[in-house]
C-alpha positions as CSV (number, residue, x, y, z in Angstrom):
1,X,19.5,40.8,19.5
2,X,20.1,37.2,19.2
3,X,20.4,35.1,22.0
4,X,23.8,33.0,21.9
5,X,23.7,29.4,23.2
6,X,26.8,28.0,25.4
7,X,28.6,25.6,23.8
8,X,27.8,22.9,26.2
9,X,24.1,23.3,26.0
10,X,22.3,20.9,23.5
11,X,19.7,22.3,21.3
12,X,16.8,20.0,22.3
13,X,14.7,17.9,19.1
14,X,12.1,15.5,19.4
15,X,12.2,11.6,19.7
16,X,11.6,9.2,17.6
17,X,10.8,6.2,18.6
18,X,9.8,2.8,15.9
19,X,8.0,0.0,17.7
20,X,6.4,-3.2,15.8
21,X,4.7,-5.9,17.1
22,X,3.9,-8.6,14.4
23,X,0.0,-10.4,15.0
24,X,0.3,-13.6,16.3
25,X,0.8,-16.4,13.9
26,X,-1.8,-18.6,13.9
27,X,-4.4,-15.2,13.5
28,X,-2.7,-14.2,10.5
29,X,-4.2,-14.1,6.9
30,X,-2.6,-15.8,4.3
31,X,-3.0,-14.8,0.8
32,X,-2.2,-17.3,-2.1
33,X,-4.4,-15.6,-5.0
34,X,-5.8,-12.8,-6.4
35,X,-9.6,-13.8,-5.3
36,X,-8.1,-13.6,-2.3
37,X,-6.7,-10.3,-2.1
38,X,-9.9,-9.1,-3.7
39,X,-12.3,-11.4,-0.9
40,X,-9.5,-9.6,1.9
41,X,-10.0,-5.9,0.1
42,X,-14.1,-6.2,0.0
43,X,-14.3,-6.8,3.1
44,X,-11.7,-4.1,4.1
45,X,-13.1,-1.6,1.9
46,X,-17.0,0.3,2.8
47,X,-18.9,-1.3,-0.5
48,X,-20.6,2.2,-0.2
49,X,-17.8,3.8,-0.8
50,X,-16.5,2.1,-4.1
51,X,-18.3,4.3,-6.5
52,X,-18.3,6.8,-5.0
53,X,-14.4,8.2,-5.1
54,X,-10.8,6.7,-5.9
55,X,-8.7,5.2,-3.1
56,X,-5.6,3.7,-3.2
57,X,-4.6,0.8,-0.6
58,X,-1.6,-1.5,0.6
59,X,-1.0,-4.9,1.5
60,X,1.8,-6.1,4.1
61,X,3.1,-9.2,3.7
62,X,5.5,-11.3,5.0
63,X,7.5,-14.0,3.4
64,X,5.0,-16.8,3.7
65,X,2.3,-14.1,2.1
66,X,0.5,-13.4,5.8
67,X,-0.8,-10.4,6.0
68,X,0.8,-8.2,8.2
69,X,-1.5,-5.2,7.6
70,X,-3.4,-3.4,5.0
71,X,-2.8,0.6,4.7
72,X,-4.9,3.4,3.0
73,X,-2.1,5.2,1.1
74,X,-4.5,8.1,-0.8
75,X,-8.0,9.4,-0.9
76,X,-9.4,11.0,-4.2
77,X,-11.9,12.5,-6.1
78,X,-13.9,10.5,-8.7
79,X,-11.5,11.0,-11.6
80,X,-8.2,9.8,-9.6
81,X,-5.8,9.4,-6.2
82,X,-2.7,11.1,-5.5
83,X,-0.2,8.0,-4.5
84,X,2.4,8.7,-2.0
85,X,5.0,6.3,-3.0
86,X,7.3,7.4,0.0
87,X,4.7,6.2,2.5
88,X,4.0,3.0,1.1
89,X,8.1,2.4,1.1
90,X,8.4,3.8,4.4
91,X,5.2,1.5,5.8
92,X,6.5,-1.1,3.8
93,X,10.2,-1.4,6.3
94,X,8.7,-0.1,9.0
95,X,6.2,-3.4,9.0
96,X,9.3,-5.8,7.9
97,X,7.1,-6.6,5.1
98,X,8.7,-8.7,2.4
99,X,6.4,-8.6,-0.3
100,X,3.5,-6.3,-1.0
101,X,0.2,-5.8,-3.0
102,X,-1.8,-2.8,-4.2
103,X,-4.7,-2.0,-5.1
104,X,-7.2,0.9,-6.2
105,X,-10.5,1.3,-7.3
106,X,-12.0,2.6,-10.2
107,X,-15.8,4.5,-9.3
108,X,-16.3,4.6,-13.3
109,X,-16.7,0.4,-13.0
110,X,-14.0,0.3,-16.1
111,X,-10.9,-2.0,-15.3
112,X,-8.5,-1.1,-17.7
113,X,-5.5,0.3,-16.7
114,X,-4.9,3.9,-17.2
115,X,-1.1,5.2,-17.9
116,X,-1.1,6.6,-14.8
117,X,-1.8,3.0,-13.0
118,X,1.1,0.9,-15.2
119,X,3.6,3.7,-14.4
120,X,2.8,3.5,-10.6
121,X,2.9,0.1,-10.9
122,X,6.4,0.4,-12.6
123,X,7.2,2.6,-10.2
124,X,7.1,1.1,-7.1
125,X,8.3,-2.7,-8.5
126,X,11.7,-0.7,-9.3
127,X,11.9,1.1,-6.3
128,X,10.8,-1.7,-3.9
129,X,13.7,-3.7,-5.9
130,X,15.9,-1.6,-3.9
131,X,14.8,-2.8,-1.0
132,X,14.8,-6.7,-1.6
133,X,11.4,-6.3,-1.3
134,X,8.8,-7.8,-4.1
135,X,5.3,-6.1,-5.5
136,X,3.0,-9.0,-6.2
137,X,0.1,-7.3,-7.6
138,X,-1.8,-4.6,-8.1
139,X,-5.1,-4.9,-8.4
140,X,-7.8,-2.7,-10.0
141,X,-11.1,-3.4,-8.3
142,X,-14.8,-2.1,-9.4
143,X,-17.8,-2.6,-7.5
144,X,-18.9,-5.7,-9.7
145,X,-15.2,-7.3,-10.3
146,X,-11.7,-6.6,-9.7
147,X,-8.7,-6.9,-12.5
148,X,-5.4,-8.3,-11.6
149,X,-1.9,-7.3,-13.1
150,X,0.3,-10.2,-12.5
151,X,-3.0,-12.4,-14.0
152,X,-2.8,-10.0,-16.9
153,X,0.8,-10.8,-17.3
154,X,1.3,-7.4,-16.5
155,X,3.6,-8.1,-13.5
């Protein structure tokens, strides 16, 4: 048989709470390149691990293009990463970031673009245009070089 509430009594649910703390200023990164998200991402990133599977990372940034923080979005396999576009929109407000930059890697050491990487790409610049919020780059990075959409003209 089930058990009836009274009406007064409140069905209990958890509690969320959102807290951000921005870094101080003057210890903040600031990021006016490409070289420089690739210089910030190499020494982010394990150089053991860049050959060995596909991951797919986010860059915070605010306004004046200081990095507020740097996310891994997706793990992989060596052929590919599943991107969760929903986290990097809901990491993207809950940091107040303004801009943002991606980035992946590619084990096989090619930098062209797959399909897969343009349509992402698309992806998120439409859906981040919602938001007032701007994707910068997205970078392709192998363990010898890196490849840049917005030097590509593909931004």
């Amino acid at each position: 048989m089930k058990k009836q509430l009274p009406s007064t009594q409140m069905l209990s649910c958890a509690e969320i709470e959102i807290h951000y703390k921005r870094p101080l200023f003057s210890t903040m990164q600031s990021i006016a390149s490409a070289e420089d998200v690739n210089a910030l991402l190499r020494a982010y990133i394990h150089p053991n691990l860049m050959d060995v599977k596909e991951f797919f990372f986010t860059i915070f940034l605010s306004r004046a293009n200081t990095v507020l923080g740097i996310a891994t979005i997706g793990v992989g396999t060596i052929d590919g990463v599943n991107v969760n576009i929903r986290e990097i929109f809901e990491l993207t407000l809950l940091s107040h970031a303004s801009q943002i930059i991606v980035a992946h890697n590619h084990p096989s050491g090619k930098l062209q673009p797959s399909q897969n990487d343009r349509k992402i790409t698309e992806k998120l610049k439409q859906g981040l245009s919602l938001f007032d919020v701007k994707l910068l780059d997205h970078l392709i990075l192998t363990s010898e070089d890196y490849l840049s959409f917005a030097n590509e003209g593909e931004l």
